[in-house]
C-alpha positions as CSV (number, residue, x, y, z in Angstrom):
1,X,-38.3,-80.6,-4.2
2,X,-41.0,-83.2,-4.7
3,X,-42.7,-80.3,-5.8
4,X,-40.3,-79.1,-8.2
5,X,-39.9,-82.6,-10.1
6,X,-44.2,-82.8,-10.3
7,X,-43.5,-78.9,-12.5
8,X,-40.0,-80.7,-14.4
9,X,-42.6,-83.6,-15.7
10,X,-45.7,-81.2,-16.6
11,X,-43.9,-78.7,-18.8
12,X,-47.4,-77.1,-19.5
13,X,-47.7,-76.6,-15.9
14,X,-44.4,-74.4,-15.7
15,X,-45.3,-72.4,-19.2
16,X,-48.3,-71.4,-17.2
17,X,-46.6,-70.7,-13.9
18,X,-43.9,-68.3,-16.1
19,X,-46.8,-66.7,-18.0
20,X,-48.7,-65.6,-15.1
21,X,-45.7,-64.6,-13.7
22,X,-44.6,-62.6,-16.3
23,X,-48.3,-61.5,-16.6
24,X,-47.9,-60.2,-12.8
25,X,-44.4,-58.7,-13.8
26,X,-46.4,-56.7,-16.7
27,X,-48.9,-55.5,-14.3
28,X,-46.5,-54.1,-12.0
29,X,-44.6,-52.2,-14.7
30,X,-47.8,-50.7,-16.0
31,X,-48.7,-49.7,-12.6
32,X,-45.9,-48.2,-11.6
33,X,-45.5,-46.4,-14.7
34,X,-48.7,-45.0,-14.0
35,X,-47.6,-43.9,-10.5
36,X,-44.3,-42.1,-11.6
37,X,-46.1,-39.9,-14.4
């Protein structure tokens, strides 16, 4: 939780946290796309 109030007072740091995610979540898709073809 201390951890989680350091991210609520950086908001940059949690844009970058949800972009990589959503970077990783990309990735995956692509890959599995790939796979199922």
């Amino acid at each position: 939780s201390i951890r989680h109030s350091k991210l609520v007072q950086n908001p940059k740091s949690v844009l970058r946290v949800s972009n990589f995610v959503s970077l990783q979540c990309i990735t995956c898709f692509i890959l599995s796309y790939e796979n199922s073809i």
